[in-house]
C-alpha positions in Angstrom: -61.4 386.6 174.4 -64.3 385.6 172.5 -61.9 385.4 169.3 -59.5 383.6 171.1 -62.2 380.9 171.9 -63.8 380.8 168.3 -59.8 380.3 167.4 -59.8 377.5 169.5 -62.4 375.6 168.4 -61.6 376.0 164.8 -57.9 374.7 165.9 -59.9 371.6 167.8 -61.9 370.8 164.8 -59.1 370.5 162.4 -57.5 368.1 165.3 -60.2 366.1 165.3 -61.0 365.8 161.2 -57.1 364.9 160.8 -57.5 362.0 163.6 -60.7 360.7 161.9 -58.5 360.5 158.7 -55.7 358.9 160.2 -58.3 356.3 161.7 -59.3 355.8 158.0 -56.4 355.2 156.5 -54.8 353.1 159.4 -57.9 351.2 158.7 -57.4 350.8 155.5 -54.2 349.8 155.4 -54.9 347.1 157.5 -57.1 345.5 155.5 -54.3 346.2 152.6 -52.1 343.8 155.1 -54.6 340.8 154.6 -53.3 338.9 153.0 -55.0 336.5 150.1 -56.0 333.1 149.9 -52.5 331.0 149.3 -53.0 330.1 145.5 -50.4 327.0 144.8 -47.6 327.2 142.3 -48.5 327.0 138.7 -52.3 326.9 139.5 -54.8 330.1 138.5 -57.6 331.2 140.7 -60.8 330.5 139.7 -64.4 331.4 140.7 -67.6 329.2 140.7 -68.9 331.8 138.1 -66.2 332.5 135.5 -65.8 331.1 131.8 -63.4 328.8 132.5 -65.5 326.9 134.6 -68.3 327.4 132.0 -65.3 326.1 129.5 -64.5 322.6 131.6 -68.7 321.9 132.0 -68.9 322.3 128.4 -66.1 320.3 127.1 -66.7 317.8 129.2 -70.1 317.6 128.7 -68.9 316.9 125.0 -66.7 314.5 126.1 -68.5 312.3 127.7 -71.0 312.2 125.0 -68.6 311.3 122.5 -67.3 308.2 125.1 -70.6 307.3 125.8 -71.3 307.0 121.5 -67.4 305.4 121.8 -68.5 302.6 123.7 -72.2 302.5 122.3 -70.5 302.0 118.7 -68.7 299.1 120.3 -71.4 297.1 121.8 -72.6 296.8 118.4 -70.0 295.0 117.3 -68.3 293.4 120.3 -71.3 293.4 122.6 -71.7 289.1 122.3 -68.0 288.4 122.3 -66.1 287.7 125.9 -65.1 291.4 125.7 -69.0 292.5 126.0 -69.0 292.2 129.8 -66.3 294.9 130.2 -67.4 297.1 127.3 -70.8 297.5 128.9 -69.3 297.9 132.3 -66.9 300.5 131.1 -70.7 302.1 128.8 -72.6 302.3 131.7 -70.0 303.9 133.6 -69.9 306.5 130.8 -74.0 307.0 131.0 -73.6 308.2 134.5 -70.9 310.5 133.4 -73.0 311.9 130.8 -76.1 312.2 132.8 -74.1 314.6 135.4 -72.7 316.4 133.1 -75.9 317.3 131.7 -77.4 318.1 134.8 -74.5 320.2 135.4 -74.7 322.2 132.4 -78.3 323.0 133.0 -77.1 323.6 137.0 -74.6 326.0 135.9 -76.9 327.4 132.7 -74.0 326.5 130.3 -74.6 326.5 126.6 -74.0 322.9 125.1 -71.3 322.7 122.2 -72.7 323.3 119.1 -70.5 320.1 118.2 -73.0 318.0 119.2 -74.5 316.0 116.8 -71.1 315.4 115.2 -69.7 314.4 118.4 -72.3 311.9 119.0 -71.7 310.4 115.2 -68.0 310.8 115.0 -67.6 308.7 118.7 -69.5 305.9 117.4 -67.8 305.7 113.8 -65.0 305.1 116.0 -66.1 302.7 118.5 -67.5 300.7 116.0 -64.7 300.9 113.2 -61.8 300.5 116.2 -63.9 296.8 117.1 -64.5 295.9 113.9 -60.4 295.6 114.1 -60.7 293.1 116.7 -61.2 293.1 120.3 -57.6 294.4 121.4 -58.2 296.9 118.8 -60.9 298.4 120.6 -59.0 298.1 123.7 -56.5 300.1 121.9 -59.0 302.7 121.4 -60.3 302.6 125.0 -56.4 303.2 126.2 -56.0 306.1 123.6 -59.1 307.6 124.6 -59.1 307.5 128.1 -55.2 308.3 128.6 -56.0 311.9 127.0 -59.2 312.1 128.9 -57.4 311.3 132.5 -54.9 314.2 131.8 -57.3 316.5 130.7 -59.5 316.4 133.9 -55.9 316.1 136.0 -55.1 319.7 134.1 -58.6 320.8 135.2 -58.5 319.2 139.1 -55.3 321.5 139.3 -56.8 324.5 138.4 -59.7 323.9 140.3 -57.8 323.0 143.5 -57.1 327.1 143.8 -60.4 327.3 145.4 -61.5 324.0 146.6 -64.4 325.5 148.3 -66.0 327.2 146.0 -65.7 324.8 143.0 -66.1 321.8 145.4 -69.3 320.5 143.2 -67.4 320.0 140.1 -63.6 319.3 141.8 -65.5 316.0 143.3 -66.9 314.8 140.1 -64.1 315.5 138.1 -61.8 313.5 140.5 -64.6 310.5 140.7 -64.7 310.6 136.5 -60.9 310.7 136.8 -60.9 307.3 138.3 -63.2 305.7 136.5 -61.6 306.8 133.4 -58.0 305.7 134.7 -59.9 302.4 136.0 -61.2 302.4 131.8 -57.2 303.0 130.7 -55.6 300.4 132.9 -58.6 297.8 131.7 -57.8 298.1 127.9 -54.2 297.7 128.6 -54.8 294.3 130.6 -56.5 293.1 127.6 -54.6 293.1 124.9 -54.5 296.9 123.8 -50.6 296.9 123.0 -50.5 293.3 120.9 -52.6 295.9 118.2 -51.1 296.0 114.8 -49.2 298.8 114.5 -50.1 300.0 118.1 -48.3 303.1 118.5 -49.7 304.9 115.4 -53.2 303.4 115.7 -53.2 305.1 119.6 -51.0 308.4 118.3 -53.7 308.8 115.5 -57.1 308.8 118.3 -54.7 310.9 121.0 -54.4 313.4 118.3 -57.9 313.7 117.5 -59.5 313.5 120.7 -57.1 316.3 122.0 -58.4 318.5 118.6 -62.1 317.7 119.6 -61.6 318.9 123.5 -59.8 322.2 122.1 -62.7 323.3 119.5 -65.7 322.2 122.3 -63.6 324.5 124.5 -64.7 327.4 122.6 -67.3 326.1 120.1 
């Protein structure tokens, strides 16, 4: 009797550690079935924390120095002329730009290009030398300039729309800065930008080398 019992407890035990398992893995699996955060087509996830986002804070930040030297360089030349007006208005639009972007990259504890100092020279060569072309020259420039910039922060708003809560910060500046910068575009064009000499190969010329300067700050 008294092995029968002992028998039957051991039996009872084994019952109840195979339930307790089954409860785990039920449990489990469960959570297997939840499913993830809908990512849309032809976008990557990314997190608040990962390079890339380090990647867009520091090219931009790069950026937005180099426009802000852009439109600094072409002041110095234009600022008296009946272009001045809009130059500065399009500059001081820029100096906000730069000034959040510099705030973001201490926010975010992202190391600056090292690109810098050439940046800030190499933008105003070109402002300056684009308006000493002519006023729709320096339009020319502004349109060149600011069509590569506007698809470069469309590519980013695109990747950062996979998690629009957690990168919510830097998706609304980007989109603001998007404007302005399509707002800078459309400007250039309604003065004059296309009656350039040799337009196409003037703006082709700037496209090219503003597109090089965004991939080495990238990684530089």
């Amino acid at each position: 009797m008294f092995h029968k019992n002992r028998d039957h407890c051991r039996h009872s035990g084994h019952l109840f550690h195979l339930r307790t398992v089954q409860r785990q893995h039920q449990a489990m699996h469960r959570a297997m079935l939840i499913k993830a955060p809908v990512v849309p087509s032809g976008v990557r996830y990314v997190s608040r924390s990962s390079r890339e986002i380090e990647s867009m804070i520091r090219v931009n930040h790069a950026g937005e120095l180099g426009a802000d030297r852009i439109y600094a360089g072409q002041m110095a030349v234009l600022g008296r002329t009946s272009v001045g007006p809009l130059i500065q208005h399009m500059w001081e639009q820029e100096k906000e730009h730069k000034a959040k972007f510099e705030d973001l990259i201490n926010n975010y504890r992202v190391r600056p290009t090292a690109l810098v100092p050439i940046w800030n020279v190499a933008g105003f060569v070109l402002g300056a030398g684009s308006a000493l072309l002519g006023p729709k020259a320096a339009m020319a420039c502004t349109v060149a300039v600011e069509s590569v910039i506007v698809d470069h922060y469309n590519d980013q708003i695109r990747t950062l729309m996979s998690d629009q809560e957690a990168n919510k910060e830097l998706l609304q500046v980007i989109q603001k800065f998007r404007d302005d910068e399509q707002e800078h575009h459309d400007a250039g064009l309604g003065h004059g930008a296309e009656q350039t000499p040799f337009y196409k190969i003037f703006t082709e010329g700037i496209k090219l080398g503003c597109k090089a300067a965004i991939a080495i700050s990238k990684v530089v």
